[in-house]
N, C-alpha and C positions, 0 to 999 in steps of 0.2 A: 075328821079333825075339826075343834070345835075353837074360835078365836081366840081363846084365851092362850091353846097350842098354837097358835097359826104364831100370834105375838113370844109367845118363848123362843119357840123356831129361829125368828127374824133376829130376837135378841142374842142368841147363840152365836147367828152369822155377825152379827154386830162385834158381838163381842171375841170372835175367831181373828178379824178381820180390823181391829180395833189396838191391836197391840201392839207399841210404839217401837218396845226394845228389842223384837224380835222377828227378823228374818220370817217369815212364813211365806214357806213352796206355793206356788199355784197347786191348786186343789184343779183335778181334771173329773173328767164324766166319765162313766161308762159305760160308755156307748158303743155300742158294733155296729158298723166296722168303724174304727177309730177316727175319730176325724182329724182335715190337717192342723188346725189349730182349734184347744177348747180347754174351758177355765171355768169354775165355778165363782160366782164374782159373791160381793157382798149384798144383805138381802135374800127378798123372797118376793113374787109375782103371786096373788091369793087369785087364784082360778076358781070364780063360783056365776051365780046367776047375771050379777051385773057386769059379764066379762060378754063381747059380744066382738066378731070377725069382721075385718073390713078388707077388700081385696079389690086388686084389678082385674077384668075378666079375662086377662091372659091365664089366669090363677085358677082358673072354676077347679079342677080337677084337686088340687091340692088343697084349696078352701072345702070345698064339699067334704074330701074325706077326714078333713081333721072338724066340722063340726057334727059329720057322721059319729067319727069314733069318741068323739066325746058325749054329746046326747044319750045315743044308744048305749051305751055302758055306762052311764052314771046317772045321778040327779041334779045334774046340771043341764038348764038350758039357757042356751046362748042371747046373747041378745042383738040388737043392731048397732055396735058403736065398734070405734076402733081401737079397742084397749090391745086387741092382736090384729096386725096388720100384715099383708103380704101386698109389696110394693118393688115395684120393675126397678132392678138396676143393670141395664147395658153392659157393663163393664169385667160381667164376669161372664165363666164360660155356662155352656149350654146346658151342662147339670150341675153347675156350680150354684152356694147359695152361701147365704150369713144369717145365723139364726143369733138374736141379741133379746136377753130379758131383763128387763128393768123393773122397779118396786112395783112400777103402774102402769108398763107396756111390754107386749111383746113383737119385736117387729122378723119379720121377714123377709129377708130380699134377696132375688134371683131374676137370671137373663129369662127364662121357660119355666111354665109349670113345672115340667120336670124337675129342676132344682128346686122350684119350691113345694113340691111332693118329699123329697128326699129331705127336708130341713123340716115337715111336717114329720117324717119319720125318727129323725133325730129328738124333737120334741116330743113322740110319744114315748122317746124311751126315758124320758126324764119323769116321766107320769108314776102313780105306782105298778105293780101288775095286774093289782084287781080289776084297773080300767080294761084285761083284757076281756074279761067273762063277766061283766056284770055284778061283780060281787062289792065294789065300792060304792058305799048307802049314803057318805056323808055329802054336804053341798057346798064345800068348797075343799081344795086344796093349795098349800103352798109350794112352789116349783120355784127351785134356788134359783135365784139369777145368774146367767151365765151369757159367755158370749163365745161361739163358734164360729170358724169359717172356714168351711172344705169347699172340698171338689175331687172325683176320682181321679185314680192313676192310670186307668184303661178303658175305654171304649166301649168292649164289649164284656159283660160282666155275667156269665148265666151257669145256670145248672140243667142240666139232662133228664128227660127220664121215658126208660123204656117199659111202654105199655105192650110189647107184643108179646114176652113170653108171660106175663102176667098184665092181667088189664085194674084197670082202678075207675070208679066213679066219678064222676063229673064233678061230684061235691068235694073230691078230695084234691083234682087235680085243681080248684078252686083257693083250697084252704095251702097248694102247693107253691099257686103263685102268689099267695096272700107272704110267705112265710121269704119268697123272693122279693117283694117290693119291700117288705119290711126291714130288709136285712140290705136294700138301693139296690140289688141287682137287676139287670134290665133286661134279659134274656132267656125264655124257656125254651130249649130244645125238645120237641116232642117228638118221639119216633117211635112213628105210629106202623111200618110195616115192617116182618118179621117171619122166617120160614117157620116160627110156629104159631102165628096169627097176623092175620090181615086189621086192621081196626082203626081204619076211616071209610064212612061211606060213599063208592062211588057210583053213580044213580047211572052209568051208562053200561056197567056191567054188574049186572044181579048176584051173581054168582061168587064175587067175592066177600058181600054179605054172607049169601046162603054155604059157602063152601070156606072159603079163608079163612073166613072169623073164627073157624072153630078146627080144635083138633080132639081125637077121639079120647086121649087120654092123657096122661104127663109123668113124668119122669117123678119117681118118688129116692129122695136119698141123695147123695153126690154122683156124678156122671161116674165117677173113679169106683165109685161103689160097684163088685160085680157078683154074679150078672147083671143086671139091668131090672131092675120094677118099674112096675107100672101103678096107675091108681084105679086105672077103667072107667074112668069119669068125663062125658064128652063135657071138654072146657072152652069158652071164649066168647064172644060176643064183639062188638063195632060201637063206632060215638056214630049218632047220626047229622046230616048237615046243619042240622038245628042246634044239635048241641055245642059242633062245636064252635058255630058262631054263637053262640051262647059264651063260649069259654074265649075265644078271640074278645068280645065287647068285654068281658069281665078285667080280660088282659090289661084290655088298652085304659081300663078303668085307673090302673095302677100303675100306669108306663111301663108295662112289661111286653114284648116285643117276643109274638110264639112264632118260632121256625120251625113247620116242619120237618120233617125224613119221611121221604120215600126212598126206600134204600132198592140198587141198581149199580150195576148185574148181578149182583149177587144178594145172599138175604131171601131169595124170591121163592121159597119152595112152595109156599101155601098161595101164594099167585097161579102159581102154574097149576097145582093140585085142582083150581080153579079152571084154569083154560090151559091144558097141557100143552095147545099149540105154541105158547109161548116159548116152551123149550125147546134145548133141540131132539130130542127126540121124537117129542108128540105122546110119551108115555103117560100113562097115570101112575099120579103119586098122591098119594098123603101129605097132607099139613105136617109139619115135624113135630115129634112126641119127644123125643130129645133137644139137649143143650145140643152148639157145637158151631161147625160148619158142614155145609152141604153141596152138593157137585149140580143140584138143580140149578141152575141162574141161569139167565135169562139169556135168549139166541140174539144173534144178533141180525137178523131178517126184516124186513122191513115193517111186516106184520105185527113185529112185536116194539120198533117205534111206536106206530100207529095208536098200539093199547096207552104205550107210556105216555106220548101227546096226550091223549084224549082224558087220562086221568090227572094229567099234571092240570090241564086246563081245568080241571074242577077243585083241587085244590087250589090253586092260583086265584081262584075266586072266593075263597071262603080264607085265605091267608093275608092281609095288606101287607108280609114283612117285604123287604127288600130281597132276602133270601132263600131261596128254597136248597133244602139238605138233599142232597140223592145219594144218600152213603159213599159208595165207590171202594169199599174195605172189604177183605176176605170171600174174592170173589175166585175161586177154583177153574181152572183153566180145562180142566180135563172134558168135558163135552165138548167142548170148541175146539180142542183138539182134532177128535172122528168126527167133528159135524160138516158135513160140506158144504154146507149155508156159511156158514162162517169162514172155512179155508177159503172158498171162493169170494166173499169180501176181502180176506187178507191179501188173495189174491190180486182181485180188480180195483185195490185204493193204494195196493203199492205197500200193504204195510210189511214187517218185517217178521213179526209172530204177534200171538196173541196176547202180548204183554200193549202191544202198538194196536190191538182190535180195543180192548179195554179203552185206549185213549182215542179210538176213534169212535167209541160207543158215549165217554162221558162229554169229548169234546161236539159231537150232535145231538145230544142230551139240553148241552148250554146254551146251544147255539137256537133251538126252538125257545129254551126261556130267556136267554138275550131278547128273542125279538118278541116275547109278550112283558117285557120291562123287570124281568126279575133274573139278580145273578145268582151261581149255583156256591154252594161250599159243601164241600166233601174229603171224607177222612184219609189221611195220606197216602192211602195207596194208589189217588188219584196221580202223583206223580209218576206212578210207573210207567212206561211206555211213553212218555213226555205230556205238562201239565195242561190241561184247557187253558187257553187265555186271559179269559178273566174270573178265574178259579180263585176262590179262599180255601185254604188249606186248612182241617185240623187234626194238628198234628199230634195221634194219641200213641205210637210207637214209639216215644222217650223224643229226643228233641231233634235227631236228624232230617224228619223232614219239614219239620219246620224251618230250619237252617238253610235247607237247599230251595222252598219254597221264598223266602223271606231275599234270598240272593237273588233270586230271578223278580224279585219286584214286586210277588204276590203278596194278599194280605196271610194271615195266618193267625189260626187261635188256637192256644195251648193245651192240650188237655192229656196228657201222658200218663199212662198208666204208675210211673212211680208215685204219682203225686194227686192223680183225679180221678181214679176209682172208687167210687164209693161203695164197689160192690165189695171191698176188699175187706178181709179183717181189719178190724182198728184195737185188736185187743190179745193178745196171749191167751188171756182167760178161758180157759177148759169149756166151761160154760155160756160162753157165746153163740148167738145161733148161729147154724149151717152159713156158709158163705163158699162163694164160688173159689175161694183162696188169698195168698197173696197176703200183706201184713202192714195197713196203711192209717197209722196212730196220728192222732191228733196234731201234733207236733211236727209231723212231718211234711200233714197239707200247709200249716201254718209255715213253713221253712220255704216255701216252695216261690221260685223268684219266675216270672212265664219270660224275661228276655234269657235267651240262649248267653251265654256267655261267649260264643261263637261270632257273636252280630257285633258290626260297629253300630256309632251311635245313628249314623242314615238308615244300616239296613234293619237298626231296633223300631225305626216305624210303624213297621208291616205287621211288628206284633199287635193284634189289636186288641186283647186282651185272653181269658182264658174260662172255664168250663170244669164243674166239678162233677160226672159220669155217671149213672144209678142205672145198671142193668140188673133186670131183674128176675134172672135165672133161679134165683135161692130165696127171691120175696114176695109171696103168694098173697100176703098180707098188706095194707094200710100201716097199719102200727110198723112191720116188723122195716117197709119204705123210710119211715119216719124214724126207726132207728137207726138205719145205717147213714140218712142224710144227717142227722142231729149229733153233734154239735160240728160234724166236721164243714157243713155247710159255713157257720158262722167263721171257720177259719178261711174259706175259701173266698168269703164275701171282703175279708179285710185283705187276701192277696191282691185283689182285683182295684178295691178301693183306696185304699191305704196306699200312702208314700213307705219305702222301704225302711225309709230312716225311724218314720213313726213307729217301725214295728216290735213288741219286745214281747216273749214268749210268755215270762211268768205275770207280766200285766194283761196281758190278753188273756189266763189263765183265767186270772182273778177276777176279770170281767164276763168270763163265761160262766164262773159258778154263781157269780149275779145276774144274769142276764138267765140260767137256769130256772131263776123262780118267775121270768115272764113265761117263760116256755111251758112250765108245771098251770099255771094262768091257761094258757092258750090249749092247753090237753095236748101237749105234744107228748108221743112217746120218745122221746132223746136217750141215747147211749150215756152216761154216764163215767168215765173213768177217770176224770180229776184225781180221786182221791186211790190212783194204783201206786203200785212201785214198781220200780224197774233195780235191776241188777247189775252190775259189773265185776266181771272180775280182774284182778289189777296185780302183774306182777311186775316187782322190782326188785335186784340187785339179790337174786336169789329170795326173795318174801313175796309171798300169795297170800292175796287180802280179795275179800268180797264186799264192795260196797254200796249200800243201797240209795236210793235216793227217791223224792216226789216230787210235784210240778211245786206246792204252793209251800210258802214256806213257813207259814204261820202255823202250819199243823207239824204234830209229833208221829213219829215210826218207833212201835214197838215190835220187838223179835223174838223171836225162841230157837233154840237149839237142839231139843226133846223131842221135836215132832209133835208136840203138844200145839193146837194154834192159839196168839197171841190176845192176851188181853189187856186190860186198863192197869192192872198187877206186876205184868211183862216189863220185860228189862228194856229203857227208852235206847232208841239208837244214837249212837254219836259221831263212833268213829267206824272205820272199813275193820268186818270181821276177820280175823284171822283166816286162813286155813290150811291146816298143817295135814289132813286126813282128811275124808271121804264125810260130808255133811250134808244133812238137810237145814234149811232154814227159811221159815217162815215168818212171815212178818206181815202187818195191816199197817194203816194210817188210823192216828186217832184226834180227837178233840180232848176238851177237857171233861168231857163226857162219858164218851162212846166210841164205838169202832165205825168209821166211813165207809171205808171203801171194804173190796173182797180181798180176802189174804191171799198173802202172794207167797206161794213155795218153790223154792229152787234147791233141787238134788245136785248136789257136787262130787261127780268120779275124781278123785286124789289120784291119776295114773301118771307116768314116767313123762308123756308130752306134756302135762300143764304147764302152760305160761313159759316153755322156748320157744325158740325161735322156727317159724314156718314162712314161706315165702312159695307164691305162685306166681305162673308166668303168666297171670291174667286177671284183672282184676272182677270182680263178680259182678252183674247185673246190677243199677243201683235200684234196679223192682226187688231184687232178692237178696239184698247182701248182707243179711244178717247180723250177725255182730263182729262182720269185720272177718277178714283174712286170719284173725289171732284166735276166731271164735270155732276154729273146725280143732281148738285145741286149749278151749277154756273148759273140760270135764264138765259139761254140759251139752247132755242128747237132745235133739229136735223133737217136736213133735210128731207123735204115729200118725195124728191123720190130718194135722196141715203143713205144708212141705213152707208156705212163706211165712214162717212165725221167725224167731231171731235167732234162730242155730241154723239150720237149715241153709247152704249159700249156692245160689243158680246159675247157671254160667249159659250163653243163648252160643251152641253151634261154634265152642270153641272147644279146641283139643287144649288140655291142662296137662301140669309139670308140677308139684308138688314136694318140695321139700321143708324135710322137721330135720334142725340140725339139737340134737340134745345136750350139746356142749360139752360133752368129754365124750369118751368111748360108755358106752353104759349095757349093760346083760339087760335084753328083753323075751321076754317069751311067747307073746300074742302081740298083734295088731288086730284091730276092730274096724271097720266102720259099714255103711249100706249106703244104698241108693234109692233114691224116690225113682219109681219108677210108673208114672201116670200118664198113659198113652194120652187120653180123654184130654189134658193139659199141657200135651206136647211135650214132657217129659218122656226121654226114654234112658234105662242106664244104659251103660259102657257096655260092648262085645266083650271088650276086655280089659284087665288093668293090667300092668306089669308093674313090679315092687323090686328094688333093688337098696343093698346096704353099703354106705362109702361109693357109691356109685361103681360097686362092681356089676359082675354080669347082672342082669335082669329074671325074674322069672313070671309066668304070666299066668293069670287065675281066669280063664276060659266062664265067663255068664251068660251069653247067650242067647241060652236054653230057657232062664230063668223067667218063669211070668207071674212073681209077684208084684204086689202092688210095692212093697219095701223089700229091695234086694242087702239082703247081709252080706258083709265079708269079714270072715274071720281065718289069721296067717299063725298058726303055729308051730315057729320054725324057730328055738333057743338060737341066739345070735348075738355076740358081742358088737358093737356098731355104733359109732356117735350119729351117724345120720341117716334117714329114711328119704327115698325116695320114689314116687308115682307119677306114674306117666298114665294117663289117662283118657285118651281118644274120645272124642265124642261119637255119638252113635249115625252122623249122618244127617242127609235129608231124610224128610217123612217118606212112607211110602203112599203111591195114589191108594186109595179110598179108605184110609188113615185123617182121623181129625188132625188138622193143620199141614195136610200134604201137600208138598213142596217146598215147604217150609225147614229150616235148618230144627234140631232138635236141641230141646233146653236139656242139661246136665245138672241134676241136683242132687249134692253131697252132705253128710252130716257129720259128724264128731268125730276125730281119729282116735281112738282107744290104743296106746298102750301101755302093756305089761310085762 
């Protein structure tokens, strides 16, 4: 940008900003995560050679990296004056700060670097995006004048990621926390051990190098895929103590705060594969080549303290957080059941079963890093059996135990699988890669509040904020990490940041597909779906209409009705389509251009339930609930091979009651519908359904037998009848040596067909 631009610029804002007779809105920023108050003022600050830092050395860390990132990626070098200053103001909180730019100054001021980090990050996103990669040549720039002043909403702000069933490079987990400081989050979750790889180095046992680290081969395909492939490729490898104090100094470079996982008792198979003595058996086993859960976990014998001590004390030296993670989740009771190491602890401490060994295992867990100055947090199942004392709970089984954690006093962080999985689809689209399931769109992390609605305003304290999940069963790749964190990360970063009031979906939209061309800068690979459509079908007063809709509202939806897909030519949408018959209809987003996004097609069955009335005696899963209670009779089938996309609705280990009242007596001939039936996911169908009409007798359709992966049911039985009724038993708990044994079993249903 050349002075003569920099002067047009200024007089633009002049002249925006200059207008007597007319009202004009505050102009805000685009900034993620929103901040609590921000305003484009009048003016422009020209950032070139004669612009130079001036700071207090409370500041080093925040000065350093903003005349870092501006050097290195431009033609600017700074100078010694204080045209930009970062100056101490008491007054606010600890990551709070006020970023203010004037024609001839930019000031900054904050209680802690920290805050004045996060107001350096604020300010680079006022920057262009070329300052991310080096591509801005010119030597000066103008940056609007504006003036901001936040401060988060929660505490603890982080995102997850699991290197055990896939591991990732040092440079990426680098470029991971680059992408969290950038976005103020202050929390990496590493978790680093995993029943199918070990991957941190502990130098007093060789052998989880030489043996954990690796497993002979991996699972090719979906767990649900059968049989079972393999690849035959010995996979894994460990960070060594260098690297990851490498990767801790880089942390702390950017105020990001890495907590380990060591996950206990359970999780432990490739531990033991290592030293089988830690089990109870004493067997040898393999590192695990599958997803899942596994029945190795760890005895509870004193021997196998002894190892956890001695490796916690070498993390604990190569970690400064406050925290150390020791999982505490999906740990299988069934060894400790025949072990007699263990009945004989249950016995000599008085416990009651092994739900009470599990908390006498995490509560002497805590009680060793109580006394070397670190407290434990671990994922809710640490409540079972009663909670360690000074336990953080996080609570990722939907919000109960965070509720029960938060009433007894403890702290607690939110991260529930409706809402912080990021392994989960975020997309309908056919075309997405492999993912472990589940159906968790952008919009919905975004909706996501972490206080319980359960909690008053004391026991909302204890929330101390929340965590967005990246297991990486299905991401073997870099890129493919970076797709499933990108862009829902950025929704997660304004859950945690962001005042609630501040929050509005389709601004945050429109901030993300601006904020997309820093990211395109930075070489992210980010998921893209701004530009999809979504569906509904909408009945009233006897009339069935299909209406489309998209996030932004500036762009146009074209349709078709041929099966032909949509072009620039295409009929523009406006209102909700008819549908009187059985339709397909396809439709894109467009510009004034071109087509954006991928076309979206939705087949419409025209059958005798569309749009009556259905009522169940249980409300669905809000992981799995599809489109709603009305949606098992909107003539639209679920997907073959993902059970959590928007038809599809999951019910966790309830017995269901299902009535479709069709509102007069009406001649049917067929009922349809199937069952997802995916051991591997904890899905199992029904023994049996029984179908009854007018609520006479019953009769019962015997499955059993059935071991497909999608169970059909089709009833064809001529019948005059206004109402359909199913009763539908759930399948039970799991069986032992069944993935998620003991555990009650999920029920997932799809469309009811009739004719």
């Amino acid at each position: 940008m050349n002075v003569k631009t920099i002067v047009l610029f200024c007089l633009f804002i002049s002249f925006l900003f200059s207008c007597q007779d007319i009202e004009i809105p505050h102009i805000k920023t685009q900034i993620i995560p929103v901040p609590s108050s921000h305003y484009i003022n009048k003016g422009a600050f020209v950032l070139d050679n004669s612009t130079g830092i001036q700071h207090n050395n409370r500041f080093k860390i925040a000065a350093e990296f903003l005349k870092s990132y501006i050097e290195k990626v431009s033609n600017i070098k700074l100078e010694s004056n204080s045209k930009i200053s970062l100056n101490i103001d008491e007054s606010m909180t600890n990551e709070g700060y006020s970023l203010v730019i004037l024609p001839n100054k930019i000031e900054i001021k904050a209680k802690t670097d920290q805050g004045a980090f996060y107001a350096v990050q604020s300010l680079r996103q006022l920057l262009p995006p070329e300052f991310e990669n080096g591509t801005y040549t010119k030597k000066e720039i103008a940056i609007p004048c504006a003036t901001i002043k936040d401060a988060p909403q929660f505490q603890y702000r982080g995102m997850h990621l699991d290197v055990g069933r896939h591991m990732f490079s040092v440079d990426f987990i680098k470029r991971y926390i680059d992408a969290l400081a950038m976005l103020k989050m202050n929390t990496f979750h590493w978790h680093l051990t995993e029943d199918q790889g070990w991957r941190i180095e502990i130098k007093k046992y060789p052998k989880l190098q030489e043996v954990a680290a690796f497993r002979h081969e991996t699972l090719i395909g979906h767990f649900s895929d059968q049989p079972h492939q393999f690849d035959g490729k010995r996979y894994g490898g460990f960070y060594t103590q260098e690297q990851i104090k490498d990767v801790v100094a880089y942390a702390q470079s950017r105020h990001v705060t890495i907590i380990p996982e060591i996950e206990l008792p359970g999780h432990a198979q490739a531990a033991i594969s290592a030293y089988p003595n830690l089990g109870c058996t004493g067997e040898q086993v393999d590192v695990a080549e599958k997803w899942g859960v596994f029945e190795h976990i760890y005895c509870s014998k004193d021997e196998t303290f002894q190892f956890l001590e001695d490796v916690l004390d070498e993390v604990i030296a190569l970690f400064p957080s406050e925290f150390i993670h020791i999982g505490g989740d999906e740990a299988p009771k069934t060894k400790w059941k025949f072990c007699n190491q263990c009945q004989n602890r249950i016995k000599s401490k008085g416990l009651k079963d092994e739900h009470e060994l599990q908390n006498y295992f995490i509560t002497r867990i805590e009680k060793y890093l109580n006394s070397k100055g670190k407290q434990i947090i671990g994922w809710d199942e640490i409540l079972e059996g009663g909670l360690a004392p000074n336990a953080t709970v996080m609570s990722w089984r939907g919000t109960r135990g965070a509720v029960e954690a938060a009433k007894q006093k403890h702290n607690v962080v939110m991260t529930p699988t409706s809402h912080c999985y990021f392994d989960y689809y975020q997309s309908t689209n056919p075309d997405e890669p492999l993912a472990i399931g589940g159906y968790l769109p952008l919009e919905k992390v975004y909706s996501f509040n972490p206080i319980p609605s359960e909690l008053n305003k004391e026991e909302a304290k204890y929330i101390l904020g929340a965590q967005g999940n990246i297991w990486t069963e299905y991401m073997p790749t870099e890129d493919q990490v970076e797709y499933m964190a990108f862009p829902r990360i950025l929704a997660m970063s304004e859950v945690v940041w962001s005042k609630t009031e501040d929050k509005n979906y389709l601004d945050f939209a429109k901030r993300v597909e601006h904020f997309n061309k820093r990211l395109d800068a930075l070489d992210v690979n980010y998921a893209n779906h701004l530009y999809e459509i979504s569906g509904e079908l909408i009945s009233d007063n006897n009339k069935t209409e299909y209406a489309l809709s998209t996030v932004l509202d500036d762009k146009t939806i074209r349709y078709t009705l041929d099966g032909s897909g949509p072009k620039l030519s295409s009929k523009i949408y406006t209102q909700a389509i008819p549908i009187e018959n059985s339709k397909t209809i396809k439709a894109a987003v467009f510009d004034s251009e071109q087509r954006l996004g991928n076309i979206f097609s939705e087949s419409i069955n025209y059958h005798k339930g569309l749009g009556k009335t259905i009522t169940i005696n249980k409300e669905p899963s809000p992981v799995y609930s599809g489109s709603g209670t009305q949606g098992l009779i909107n003539g639209i089938s679920g997907s073959d091979s993902r059970y959590g996309d928007k038809e599809w609705l999951g019910f966790w280990g309830e017995d269901l009651e299902i009535t479709i009242d069709l509102g007069e007596e009406t001649e049917i001939n067929s009922i349809e519908t199937r069952f997802h039936n995916g051991n591997g996911q904890w899905i199992y169908a029904p023994k049996e359904i029984a179908v009854s009409f007018d609520n006479k007798s019953p009769f019962v359709i015997d499955i059993s037998n059935s071991t497909e992966l999608l169970i059909p049911i089709k009833i064809t039985k001529p019948v005059n009848t206004r109402t359909i009724n199913f009763s539908i038993p759930n399948y039970g708990i799991i069986k032992e040596g069944k993935q998620g044994a003991g555990n009650k079993a999920w029920t997932f249903i799809d469309e009811i067909i009739i004719n």
